[in-house]
C-alpha positions as CSV (number, residue, x, y, z in Angstrom):
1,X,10.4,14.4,-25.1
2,X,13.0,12.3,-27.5
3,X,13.8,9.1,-27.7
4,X,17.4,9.9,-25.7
5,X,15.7,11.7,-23.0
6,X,13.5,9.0,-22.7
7,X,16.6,6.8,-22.0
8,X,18.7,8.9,-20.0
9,X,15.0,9.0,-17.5
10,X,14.6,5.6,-17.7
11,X,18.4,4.9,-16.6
12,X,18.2,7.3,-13.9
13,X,14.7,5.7,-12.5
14,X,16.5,2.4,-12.2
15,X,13.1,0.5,-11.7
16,X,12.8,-2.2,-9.9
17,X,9.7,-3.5,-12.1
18,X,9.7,-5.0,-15.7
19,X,8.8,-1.9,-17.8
20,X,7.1,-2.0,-20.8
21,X,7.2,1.1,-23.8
22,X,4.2,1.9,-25.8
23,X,4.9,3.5,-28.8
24,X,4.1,3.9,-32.6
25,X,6.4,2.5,-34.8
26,X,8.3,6.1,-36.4
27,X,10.2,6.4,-33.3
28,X,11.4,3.4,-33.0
29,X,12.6,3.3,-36.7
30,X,13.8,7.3,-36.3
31,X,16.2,6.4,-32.8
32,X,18.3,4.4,-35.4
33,X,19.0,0.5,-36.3
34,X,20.4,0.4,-32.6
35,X,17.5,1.5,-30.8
36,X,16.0,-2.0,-29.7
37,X,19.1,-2.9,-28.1
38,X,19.5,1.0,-26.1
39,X,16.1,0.5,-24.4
40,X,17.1,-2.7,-23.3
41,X,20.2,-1.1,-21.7
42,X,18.5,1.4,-20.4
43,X,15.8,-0.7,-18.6
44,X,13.0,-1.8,-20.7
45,X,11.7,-5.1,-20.9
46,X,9.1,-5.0,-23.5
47,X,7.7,-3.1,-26.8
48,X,4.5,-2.5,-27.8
49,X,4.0,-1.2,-30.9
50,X,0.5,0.2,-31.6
51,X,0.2,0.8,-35.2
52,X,2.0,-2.7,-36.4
53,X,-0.3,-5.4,-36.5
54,X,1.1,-9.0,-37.6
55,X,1.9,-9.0,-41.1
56,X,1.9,-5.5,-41.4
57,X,5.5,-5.8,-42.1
58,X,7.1,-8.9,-41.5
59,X,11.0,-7.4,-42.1
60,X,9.8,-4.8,-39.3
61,X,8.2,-7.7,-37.2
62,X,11.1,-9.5,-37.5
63,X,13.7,-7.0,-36.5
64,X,11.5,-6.4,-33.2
65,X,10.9,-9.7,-32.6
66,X,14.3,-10.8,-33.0
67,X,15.4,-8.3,-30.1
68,X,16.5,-8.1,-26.6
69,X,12.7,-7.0,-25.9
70,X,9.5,-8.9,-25.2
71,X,7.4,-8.0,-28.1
72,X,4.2,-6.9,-26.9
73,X,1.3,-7.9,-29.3
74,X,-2.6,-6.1,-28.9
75,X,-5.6,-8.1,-29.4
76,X,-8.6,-6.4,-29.9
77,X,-12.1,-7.5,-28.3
78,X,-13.6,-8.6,-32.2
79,X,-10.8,-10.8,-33.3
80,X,-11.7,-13.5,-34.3
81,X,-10.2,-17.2,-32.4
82,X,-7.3,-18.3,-35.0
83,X,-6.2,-13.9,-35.9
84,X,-5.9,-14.1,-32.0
85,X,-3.4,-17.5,-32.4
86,X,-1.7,-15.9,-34.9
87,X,-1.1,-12.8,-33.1
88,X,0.1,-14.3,-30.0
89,X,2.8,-17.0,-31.7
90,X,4.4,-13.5,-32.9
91,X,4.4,-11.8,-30.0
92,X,6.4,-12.3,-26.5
93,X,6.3,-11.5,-22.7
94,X,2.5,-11.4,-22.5
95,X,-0.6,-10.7,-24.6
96,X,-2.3,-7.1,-24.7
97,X,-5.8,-7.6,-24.5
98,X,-8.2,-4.5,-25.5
99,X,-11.1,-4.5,-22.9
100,X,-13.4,-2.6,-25.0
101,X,-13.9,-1.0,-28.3
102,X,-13.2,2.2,-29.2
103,X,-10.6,4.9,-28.5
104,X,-8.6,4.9,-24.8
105,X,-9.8,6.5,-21.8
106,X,-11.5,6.4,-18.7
107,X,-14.7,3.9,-19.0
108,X,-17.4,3.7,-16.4
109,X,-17.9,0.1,-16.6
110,X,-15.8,-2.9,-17.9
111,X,-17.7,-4.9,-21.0
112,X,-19.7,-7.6,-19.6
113,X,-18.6,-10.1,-22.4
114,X,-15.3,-9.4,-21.2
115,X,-14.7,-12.6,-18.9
116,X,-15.3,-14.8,-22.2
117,X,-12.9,-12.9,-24.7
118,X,-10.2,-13.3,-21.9
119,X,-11.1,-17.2,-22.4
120,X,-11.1,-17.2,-25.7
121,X,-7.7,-15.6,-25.5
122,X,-6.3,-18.1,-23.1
123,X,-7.8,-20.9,-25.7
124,X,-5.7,-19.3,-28.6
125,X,-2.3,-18.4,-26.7
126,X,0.0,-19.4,-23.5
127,X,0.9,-16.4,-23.0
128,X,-0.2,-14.7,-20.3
129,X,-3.0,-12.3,-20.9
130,X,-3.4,-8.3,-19.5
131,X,-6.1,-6.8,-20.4
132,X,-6.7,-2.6,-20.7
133,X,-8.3,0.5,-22.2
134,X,-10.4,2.1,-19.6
135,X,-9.7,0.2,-16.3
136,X,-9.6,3.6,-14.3
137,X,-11.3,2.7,-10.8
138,X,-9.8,0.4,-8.0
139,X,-13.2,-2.2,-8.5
140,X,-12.3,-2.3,-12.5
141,X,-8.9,-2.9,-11.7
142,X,-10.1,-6.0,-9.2
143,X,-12.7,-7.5,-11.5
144,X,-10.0,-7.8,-14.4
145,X,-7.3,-9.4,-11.9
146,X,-10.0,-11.6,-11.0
147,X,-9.5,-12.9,-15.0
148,X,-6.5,-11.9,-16.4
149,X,-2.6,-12.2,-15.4
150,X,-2.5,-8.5,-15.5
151,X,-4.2,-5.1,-15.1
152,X,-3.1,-2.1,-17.4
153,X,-4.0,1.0,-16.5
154,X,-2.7,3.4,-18.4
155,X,-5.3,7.3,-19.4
156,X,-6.7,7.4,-15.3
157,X,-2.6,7.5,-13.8
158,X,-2.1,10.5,-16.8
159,X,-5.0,12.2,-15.7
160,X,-4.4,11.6,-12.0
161,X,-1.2,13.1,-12.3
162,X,-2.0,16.3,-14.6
163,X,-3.3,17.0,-10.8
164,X,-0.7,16.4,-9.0
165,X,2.5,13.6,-8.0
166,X,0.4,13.1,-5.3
167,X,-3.3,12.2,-7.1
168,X,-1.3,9.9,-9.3
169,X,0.3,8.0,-6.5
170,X,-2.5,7.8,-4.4
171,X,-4.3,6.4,-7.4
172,X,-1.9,3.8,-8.1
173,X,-1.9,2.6,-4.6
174,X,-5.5,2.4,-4.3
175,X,-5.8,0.5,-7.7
176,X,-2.9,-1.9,-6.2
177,X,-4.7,-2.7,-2.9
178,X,-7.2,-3.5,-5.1
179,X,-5.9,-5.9,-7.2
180,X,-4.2,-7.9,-4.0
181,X,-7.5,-8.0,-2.5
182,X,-9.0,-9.7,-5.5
């Protein structure tokens, strides 16, 4: 995959949803001065940037930020209340809340002090708050839509569809009718 072929799939899709590109920083830089504004034209709505923490590099931040994109910022579970104000004044679109520590993947149960970090988030930002790393079952996917403003599922839809098109559809339907039952 490249960055252009990214584009030209993401132009052809035409989705009808608000899509939201995860990446590490080097291929954003690498796609050229002009790459903020290209994924904006060819249908993205927000960034995420996973190894760019505020501060990191503020000319960085500030190219990002300064954008046609929502800039995405991650919260993890241990930060503390005013690192998670700070984090969310620089950020845009929504806040990424990790449910859990450690590394992504499939979980077999959400945290049980997640409820309150989803608070505490709320307390230190208005923006709205998703929350994911291992939501991978329709009931996760209900219990965090019961807290948050959004469920992000992200390792159980790439293992679904190393199956099959089909597994991965059927997966994301099952988590939806979950979440609007919630």
């Amino acid at each position: 995959m490249t960055f252009d072929r990214l584009l030209e799939l993401i132009s052809r899709a035409r989705a009808s949803v608000p899509l939201v590109l995860m990446s590490y920083l080097n291929p954003i830089i690498a796609a050229g001065p002009d790459a903020l504004e290209r994924l904006a034209q060819a249908g993205f709505s927000g960034l995420l940037l996973t190894d760019l923490p505020v501060g990191a590099d503020p000319e960085r931040e500030a190219w990002v930020g300064s954008g046609p994109l929502s800039y995405i910022r991650l919260v993890a579970p241990t930060t503390p209340q005013e690192r998670m104000r700070e984090i969310a004044s620089h950020g845009s679109g929504f806040v990424y809340l990790i449910s859990r520590l450690g590394v992504t993947g499939i979980s077999e149960r959400l945290p049980d002090e997640l409820p309150q970090t989803v608070e505490r988030l709320r307390a230190a930002s208005t923006l709205p708050v998703c929350v994911g790393f291992g939501v991978s079952r329709p009931e996760q996917a209900a219990a965090v839509a019961r807290i948050a403003d959004g469920v992000v599922v992200g390792s159980a839809i790439v293992r679904a569809a190393g199956e099959s098109v089909e597994a991965a559809a059927t997966l994301a339907a099952s988590l939806r009718a979950a979440i609007d039952a919630a």
